[in-house]
C-alpha positions as CSV (number, residue, x, y, z in Angstrom):
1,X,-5.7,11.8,62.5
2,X,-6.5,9.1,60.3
3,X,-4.6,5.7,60.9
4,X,-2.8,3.6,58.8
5,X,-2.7,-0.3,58.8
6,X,-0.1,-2.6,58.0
7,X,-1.3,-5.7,59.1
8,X,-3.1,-8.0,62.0
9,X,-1.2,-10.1,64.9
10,X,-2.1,-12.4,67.8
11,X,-2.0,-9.8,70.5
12,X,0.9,-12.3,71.8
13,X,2.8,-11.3,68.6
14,X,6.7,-10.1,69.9
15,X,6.8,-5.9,69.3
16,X,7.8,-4.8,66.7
17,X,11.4,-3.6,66.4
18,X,11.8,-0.1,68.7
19,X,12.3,2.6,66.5
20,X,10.3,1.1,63.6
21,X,9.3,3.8,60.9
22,X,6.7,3.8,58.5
23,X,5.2,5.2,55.3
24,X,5.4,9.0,55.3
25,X,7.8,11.6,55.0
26,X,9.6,12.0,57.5
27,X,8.4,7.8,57.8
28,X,5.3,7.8,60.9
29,X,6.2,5.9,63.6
30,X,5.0,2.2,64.1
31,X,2.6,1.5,67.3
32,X,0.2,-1.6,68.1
33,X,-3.2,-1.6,68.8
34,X,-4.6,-4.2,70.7
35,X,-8.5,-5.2,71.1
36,X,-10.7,-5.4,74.4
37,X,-10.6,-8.9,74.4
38,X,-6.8,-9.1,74.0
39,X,-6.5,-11.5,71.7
40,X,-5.4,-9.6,68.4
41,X,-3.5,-6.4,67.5
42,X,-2.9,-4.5,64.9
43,X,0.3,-2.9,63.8
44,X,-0.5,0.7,62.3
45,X,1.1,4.5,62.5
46,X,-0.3,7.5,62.0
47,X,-1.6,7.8,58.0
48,X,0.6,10.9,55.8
49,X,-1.8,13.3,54.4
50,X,-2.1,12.6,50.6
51,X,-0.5,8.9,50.6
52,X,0.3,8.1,47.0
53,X,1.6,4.6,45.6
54,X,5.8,6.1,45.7
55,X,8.1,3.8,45.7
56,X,9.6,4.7,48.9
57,X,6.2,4.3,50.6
58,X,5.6,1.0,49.3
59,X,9.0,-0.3,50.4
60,X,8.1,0.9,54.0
61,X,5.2,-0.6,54.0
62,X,6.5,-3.7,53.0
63,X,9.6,-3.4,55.5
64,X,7.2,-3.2,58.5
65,X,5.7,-6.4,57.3
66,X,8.6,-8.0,56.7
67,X,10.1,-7.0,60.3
68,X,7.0,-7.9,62.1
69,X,6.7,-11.0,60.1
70,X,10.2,-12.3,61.4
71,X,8.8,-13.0,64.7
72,X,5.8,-15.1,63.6
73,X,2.5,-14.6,61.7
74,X,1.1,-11.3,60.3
75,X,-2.3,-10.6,58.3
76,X,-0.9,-8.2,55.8
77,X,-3.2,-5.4,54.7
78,X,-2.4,-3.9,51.2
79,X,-0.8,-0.7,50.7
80,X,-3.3,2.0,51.8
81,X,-5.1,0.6,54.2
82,X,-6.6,3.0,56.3
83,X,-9.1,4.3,59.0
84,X,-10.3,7.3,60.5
85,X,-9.2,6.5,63.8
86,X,-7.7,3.8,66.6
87,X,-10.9,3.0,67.5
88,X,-12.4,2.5,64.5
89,X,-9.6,-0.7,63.7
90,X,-10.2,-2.1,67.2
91,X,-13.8,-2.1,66.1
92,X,-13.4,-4.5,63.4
93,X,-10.9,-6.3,65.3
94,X,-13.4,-6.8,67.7
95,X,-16.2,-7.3,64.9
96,X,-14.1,-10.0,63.1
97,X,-12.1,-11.6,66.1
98,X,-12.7,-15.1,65.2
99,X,-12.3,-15.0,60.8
100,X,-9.2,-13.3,62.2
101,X,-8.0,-15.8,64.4
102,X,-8.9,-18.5,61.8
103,X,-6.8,-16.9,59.4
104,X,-3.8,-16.5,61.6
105,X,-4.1,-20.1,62.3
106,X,-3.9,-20.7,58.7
107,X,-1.1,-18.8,57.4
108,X,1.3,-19.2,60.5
109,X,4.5,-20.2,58.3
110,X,3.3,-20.0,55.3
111,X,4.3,-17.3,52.4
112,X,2.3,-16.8,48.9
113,X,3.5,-17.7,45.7
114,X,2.3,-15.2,42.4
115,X,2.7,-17.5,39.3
116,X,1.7,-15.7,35.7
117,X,2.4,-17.6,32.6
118,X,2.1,-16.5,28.5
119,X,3.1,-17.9,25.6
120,X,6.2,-17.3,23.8
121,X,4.3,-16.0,20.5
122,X,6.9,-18.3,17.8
123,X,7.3,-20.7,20.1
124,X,3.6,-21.8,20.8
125,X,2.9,-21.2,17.1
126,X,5.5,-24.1,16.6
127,X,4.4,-26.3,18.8
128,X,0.3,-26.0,17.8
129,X,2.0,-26.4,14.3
130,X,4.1,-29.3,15.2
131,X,0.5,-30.7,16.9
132,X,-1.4,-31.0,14.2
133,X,-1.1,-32.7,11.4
134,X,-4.0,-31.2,9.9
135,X,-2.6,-27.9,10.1
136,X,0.7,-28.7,8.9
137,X,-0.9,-30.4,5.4
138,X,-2.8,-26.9,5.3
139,X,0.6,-25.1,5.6
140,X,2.4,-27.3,3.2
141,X,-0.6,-27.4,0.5
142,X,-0.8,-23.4,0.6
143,X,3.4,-23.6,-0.1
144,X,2.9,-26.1,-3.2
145,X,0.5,-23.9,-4.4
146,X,2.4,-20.5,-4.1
147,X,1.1,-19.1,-0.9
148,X,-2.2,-20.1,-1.6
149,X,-5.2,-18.2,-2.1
150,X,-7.0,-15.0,-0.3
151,X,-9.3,-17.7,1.4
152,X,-6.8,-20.7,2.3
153,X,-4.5,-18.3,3.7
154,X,-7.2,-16.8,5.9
155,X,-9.1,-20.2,7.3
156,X,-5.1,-21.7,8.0
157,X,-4.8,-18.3,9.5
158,X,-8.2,-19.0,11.4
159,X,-7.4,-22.4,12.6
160,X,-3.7,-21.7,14.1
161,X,-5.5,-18.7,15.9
162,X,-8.1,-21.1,17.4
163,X,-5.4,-24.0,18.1
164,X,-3.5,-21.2,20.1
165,X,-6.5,-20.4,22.1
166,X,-7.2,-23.9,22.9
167,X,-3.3,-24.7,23.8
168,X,-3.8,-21.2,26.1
169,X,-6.6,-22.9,27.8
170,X,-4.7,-26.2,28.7
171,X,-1.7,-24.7,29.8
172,X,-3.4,-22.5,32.2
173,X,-4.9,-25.7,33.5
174,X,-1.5,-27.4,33.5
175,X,-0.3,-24.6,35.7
176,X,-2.0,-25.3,38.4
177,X,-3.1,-28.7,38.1
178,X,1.0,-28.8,38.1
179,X,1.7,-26.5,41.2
180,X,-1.6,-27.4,43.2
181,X,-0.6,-30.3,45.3
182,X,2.2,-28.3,46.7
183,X,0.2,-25.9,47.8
184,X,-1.8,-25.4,51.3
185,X,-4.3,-23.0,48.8
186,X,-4.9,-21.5,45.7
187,X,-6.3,-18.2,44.5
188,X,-6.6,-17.3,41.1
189,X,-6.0,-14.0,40.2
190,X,-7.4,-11.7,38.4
191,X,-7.7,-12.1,34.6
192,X,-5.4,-9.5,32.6
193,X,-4.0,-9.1,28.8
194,X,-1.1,-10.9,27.7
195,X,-1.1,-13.8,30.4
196,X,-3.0,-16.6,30.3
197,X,-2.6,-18.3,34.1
198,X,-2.8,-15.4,37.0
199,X,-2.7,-17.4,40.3
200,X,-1.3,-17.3,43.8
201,X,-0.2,-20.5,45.8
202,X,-0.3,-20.4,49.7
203,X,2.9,-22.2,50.6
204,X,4.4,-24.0,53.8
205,X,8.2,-22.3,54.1
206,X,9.2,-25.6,54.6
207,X,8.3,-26.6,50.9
208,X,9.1,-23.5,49.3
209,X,12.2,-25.1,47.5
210,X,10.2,-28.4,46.2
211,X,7.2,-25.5,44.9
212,X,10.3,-23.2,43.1
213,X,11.5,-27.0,41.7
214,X,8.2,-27.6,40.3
215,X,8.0,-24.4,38.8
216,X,10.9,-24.7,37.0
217,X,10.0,-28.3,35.9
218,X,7.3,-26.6,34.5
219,X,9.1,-24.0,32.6
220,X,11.6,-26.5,31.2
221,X,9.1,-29.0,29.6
222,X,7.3,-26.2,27.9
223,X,9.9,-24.6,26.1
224,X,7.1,-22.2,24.9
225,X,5.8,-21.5,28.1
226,X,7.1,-18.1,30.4
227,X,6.2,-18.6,33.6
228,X,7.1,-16.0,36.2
229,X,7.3,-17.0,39.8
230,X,7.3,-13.7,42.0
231,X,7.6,-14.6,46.1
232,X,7.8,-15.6,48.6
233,X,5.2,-12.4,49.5
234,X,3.0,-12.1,52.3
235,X,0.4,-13.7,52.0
236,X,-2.2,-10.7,50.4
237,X,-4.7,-13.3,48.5
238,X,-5.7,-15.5,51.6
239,X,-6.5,-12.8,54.2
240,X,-9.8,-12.8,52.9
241,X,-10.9,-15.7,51.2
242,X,-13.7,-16.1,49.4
243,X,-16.4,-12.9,49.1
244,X,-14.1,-10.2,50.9
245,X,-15.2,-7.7,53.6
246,X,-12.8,-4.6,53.5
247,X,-10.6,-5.9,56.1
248,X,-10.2,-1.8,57.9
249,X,-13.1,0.9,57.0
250,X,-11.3,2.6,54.2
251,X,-11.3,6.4,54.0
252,X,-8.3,6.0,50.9
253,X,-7.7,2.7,49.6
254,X,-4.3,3.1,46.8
255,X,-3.9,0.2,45.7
């Protein structure tokens, strides 16, 4: 049977709560793996036939991380990570035994932050407005004149559109130029309609609460601005940083 992987401990990690169930229906039950050289382990169950993204399976999944994490650091593994067998995990346990240990080293006590901002459409259209003097003579001049011809109303049209895309540009910027220094990293996500900053902050638990102030800060002085802080998450982005290997040999990947 194929086997399914929540995440990667120092083989020192406490067990995992007796009793432990997993994805699946009825949920598999959690076991550890450990590799020859006993350093690491790897918390997994047997994988359900036909694994789908269901809500219920995705809270499981995150329940086992969240119980393991408790009692120090994890390596989470996104939802449908799986192998075709034991040995095939302890293989790349064994294969990657020191970017593993470096990682673990590297997130103990730390959680992610996701952080997405857009524009509030009135809002920014204000503000570019109330920006520029140029375009506001534009605006006024097309009002004097009725509206203002086919042409006029197109290039002001033209020019608020490319102010927008320019203020979208800086405020992504100001995101994270803003959050940054209170991280321990930074991943940007990736790029997606209808948000103009995608990126994930590594933080220390410790500074959580001075990150959540900034963040707020943030969405105070730009009135314009939605910014959406989802976390604290385990932290998926910096498992693999940089160019990623799969982190298990993936017969079903869902996510």
């Amino acid at each position: 049977m194929s086997t399914y992987v929540y995440g990667i401990t120092a083989a020192s990690h406490p067990a995992v709560p007796e009793g432990l169930g997993g994805v699946g229906d009825p949920p598999m039950q959690i076991r550890v793996l450990r590799e020859d050289t006993g350093e690491l382990a790897a918390i997994v169950s047997d994988a359900p036939e036909n694994l789908r993204p269901k809500r219920k399976d995705l809270l499981a999944h995150q329940n086992v991380l969240a119980e393991a994490g408790a009692e120090g650091c994890v390596l989470p593994m996104r939802f449908g990570s799986v192998a075709p067998d034991d040995s095939a995990v302890t293989a790349v346990l064994t294969e990657r035994l020191e970017h593993y240990k470096e990682r673990l080293a590297a997130l103990d006590n730390k959680v992610e932050y996701n952080v997405k901002a857009s524009h509030i459409e009135e809002a920014v259209l204000h503000q570019v407005m109330a920006d520029s003097p140029e375009l506001r003579g534009m605006a006024e001049a097309n009002r004097q004149a009725g509206g203002g011809t086919y042409e006029q109303r197109l290039q002001l049209g033209e020019m608020v559109a490319a102010a927008v895309k320019a203020r979208e540009a800086t405020d992504a910027a100001e995101v994270r130029e803003t959050l940054e220094p209170l991280a321990a990293d930074v991943e940007a996500g990736p790029e997606s309609t209808g948000w103009l900053a995608n990126v994930s902050f590594l933080v220390d638990r410790d500074s959580a609460a001075r990150f959540l102030e900034a963040a707020e800060a943030l969405r105070e002085s730009h009135p314009y601005l939605e910014v959406r802080v989802n976390g604290p998450l385990p932290p998926y982005s910096f498992v693999e940083p940089g160019p990623a290997k799969p982190a298990v040999p993936s017969a079903e990947h869902a996510v």
